[in-house]
C-alpha positions in Angstrom: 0.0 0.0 0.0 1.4 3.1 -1.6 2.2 6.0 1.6 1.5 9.6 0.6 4.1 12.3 2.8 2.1 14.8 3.8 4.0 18.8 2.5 4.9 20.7 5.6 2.6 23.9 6.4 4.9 27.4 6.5 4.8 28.4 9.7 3.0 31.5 10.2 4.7 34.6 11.3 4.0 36.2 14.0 2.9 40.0 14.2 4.7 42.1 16.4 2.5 44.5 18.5 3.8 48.8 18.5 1.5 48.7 21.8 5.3 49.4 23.5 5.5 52.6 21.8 2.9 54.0 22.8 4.1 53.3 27.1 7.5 54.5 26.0 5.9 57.8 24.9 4.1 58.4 27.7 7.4 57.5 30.3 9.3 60.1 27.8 6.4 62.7 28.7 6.2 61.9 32.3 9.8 62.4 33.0 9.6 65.9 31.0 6.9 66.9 33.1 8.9 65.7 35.9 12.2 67.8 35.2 10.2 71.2 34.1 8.3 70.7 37.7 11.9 70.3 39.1 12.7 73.4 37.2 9.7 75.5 37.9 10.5 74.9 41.8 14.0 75.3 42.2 15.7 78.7 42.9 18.1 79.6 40.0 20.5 82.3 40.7 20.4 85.0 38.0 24.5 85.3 37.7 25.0 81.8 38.2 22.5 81.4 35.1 24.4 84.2 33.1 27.8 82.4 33.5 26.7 79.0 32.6 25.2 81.0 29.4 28.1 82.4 28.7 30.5 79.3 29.3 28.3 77.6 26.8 28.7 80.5 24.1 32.1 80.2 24.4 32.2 76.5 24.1 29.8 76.5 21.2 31.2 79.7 19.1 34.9 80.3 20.8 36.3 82.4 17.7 33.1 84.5 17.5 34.8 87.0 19.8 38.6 86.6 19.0 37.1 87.6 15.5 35.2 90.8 16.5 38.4 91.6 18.4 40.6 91.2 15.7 38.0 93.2 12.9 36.9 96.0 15.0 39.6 98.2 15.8 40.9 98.2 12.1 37.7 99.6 10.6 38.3 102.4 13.4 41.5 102.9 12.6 40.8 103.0 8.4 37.9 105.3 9.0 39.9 108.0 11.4 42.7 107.9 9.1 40.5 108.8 5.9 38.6 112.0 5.7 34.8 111.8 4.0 35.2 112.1 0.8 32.6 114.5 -1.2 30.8 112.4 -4.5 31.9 112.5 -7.8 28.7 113.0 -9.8 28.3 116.3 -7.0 31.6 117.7 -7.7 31.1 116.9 -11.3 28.5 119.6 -11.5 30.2 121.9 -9.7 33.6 121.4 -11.5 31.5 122.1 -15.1 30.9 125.8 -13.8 33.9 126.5 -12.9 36.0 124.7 -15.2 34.5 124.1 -18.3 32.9 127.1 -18.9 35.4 129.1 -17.9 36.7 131.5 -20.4 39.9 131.1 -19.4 40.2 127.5 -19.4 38.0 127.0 -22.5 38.6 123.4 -24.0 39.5 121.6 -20.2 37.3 118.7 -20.2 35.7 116.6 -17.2 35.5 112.4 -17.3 33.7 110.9 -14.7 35.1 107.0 -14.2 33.9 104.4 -11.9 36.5 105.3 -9.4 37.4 108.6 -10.3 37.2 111.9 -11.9 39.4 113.7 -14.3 39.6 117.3 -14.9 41.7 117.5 -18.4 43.7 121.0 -18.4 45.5 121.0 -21.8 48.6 121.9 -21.7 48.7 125.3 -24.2 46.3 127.1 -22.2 48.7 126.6 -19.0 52.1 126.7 -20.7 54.6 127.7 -23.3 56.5 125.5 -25.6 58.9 123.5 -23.6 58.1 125.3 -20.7 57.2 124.7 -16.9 56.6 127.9 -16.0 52.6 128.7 -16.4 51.3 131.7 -18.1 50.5 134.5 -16.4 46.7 134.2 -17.6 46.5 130.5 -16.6 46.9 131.7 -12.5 44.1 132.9 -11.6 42.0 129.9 -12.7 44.8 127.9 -11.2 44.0 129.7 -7.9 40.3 129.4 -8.1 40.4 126.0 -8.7 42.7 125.4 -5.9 40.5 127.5 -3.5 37.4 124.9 -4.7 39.9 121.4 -4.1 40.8 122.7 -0.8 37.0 122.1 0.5 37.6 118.9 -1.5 38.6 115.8 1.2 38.8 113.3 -1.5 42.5 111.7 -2.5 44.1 114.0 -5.9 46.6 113.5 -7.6 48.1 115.2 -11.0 49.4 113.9 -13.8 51.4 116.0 -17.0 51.5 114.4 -20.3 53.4 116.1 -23.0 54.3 115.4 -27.0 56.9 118.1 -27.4 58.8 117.3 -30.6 61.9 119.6 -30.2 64.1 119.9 -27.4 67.1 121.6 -29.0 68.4 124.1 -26.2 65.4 123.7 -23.9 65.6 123.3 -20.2 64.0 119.7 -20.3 65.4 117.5 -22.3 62.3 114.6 -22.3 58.8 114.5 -22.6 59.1 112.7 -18.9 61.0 115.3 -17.4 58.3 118.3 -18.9 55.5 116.3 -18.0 56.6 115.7 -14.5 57.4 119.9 -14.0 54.2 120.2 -15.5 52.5 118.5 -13.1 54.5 119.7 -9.9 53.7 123.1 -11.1 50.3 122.5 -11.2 50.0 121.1 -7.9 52.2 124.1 -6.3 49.4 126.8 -7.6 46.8 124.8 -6.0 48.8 124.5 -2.5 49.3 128.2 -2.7 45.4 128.6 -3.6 45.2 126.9 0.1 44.8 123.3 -0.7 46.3 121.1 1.9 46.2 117.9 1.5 49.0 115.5 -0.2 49.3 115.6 -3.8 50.4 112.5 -6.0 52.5 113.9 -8.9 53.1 112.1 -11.7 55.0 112.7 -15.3 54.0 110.4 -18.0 55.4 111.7 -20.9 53.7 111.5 -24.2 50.2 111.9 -23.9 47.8 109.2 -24.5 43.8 109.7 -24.7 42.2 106.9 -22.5 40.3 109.5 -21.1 39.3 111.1 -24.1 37.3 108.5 -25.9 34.2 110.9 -26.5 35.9 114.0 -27.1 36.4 114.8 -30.8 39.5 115.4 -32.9 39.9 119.1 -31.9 39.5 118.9 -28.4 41.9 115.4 -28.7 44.7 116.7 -30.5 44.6 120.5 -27.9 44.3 117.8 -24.9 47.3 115.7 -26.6 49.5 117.8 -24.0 47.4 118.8 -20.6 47.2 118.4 -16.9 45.1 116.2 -15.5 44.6 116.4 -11.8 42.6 113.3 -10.6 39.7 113.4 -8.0 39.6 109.8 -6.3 36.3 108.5 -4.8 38.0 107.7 -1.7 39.0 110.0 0.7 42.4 111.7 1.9 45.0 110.7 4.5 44.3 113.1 8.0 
């Protein structure tokens, strides 16, 4: 007689119950309630609390005030050794009614940059052939315009440019060493207008027109030899 093996039944799995959760919850709650109540009834002394507070800044953010330390006395320092500076586009508007439109200094020319503005003197209206020495009818202006920079607290400085093609028994014997005379001439008639600040003096020889890009081919080829004295945006050393 033929025996038939009966297939084992899978074994049925069993379900675990989150019941436990919901007690371990409740524990978690109880003992918060328990520590606030221990909280709300103890007697916390107000400087004891403030030094804990501030050990625990210090442990949590201890560069935070090496930092502030470290940054704060060099922005004091940079802003009491710079004076405030007046803005450009301002002095601008005031430079075109004296400058520009002044008879005689017809054919200067202002250029506001992003970091600066340049007041173009050419060089014929202030000096002779080959010569440092300015015209007599160039000093006045000089002196008015000196007179307006010395309200001025911004940084200036002055460069000379010149294209001279002969120096054959002149005093210079380079367009450098004009240009540079040039320019230290300049800034002496605007010390003795009564500006006293330090002037930046600078002789770059043959004049080039980076400033000039919107002027037209008059105005470039007078300005080919000039003065420019540059008004920074930021302001002058006390």
């Amino acid at each position: 007689m033929t025996k038939f093996v009966n297939a084992p039944q899978p074994k049925k799995r069993k379900v675990l119950s989150t019941n436990w959760l919901v007690i371990f919850a409740d524990l978690v709650a109880l003992m918060l309630t328990f520590f606030v109540m221990l909280f709300s009834i103890s007697n916390v002394t107000a400087e004891r609390w403030k030094e804990m507070v501030d050990a625990l800044t210090e442990a949590l953010n201890p560069s935070d005030e090496t930092i502030k330390e470290a940054v704060e006395p060099e922005k004091k320092i940079a802003f009491k050794m710079q004076s405030q500076a007046i803005n450009l586009d301002y002095l601008q508007a005031v430079l075109e009614q004296k400058v520009v439109r002044s008879q005689s200094l017809k054919g200067s020319k202002l250029t506001l940059l992003e970091d600066r503005l340049v007041v173009s003197l050419p060089g014929s209206l202030l000096f002779n052939s080959n010569s440092a020495a300015l015209k007599l009818a160039a000093q006045e202006p000089l002196f008015t315009l000196g007179g307006l920079l010395g309200n001025v607290k911004n940084r200036i400085g002055i460069n000379g440019y010149s294209d001279e093609k002969n120096f054959k028994d002149a005093k210079y014997e380079s367009n450098w060493e004009l240009s540079l005379a040039r320019s230290i001439t300049v800034g002496n008639s605007l010390r003795k207008a009564g500006y006293k600040g330090d002037l930046m003096n600078y002789g770059f020889g043959n004049a080039h027109n980076s400033y000039l890009k919107k002027a037209d081919s008059i105005q470039r080829q007078i300005l080919s030899r000039r003065v420019d004295i540059i008004i920074s945006a930021s302001g002058r050393k006390k």
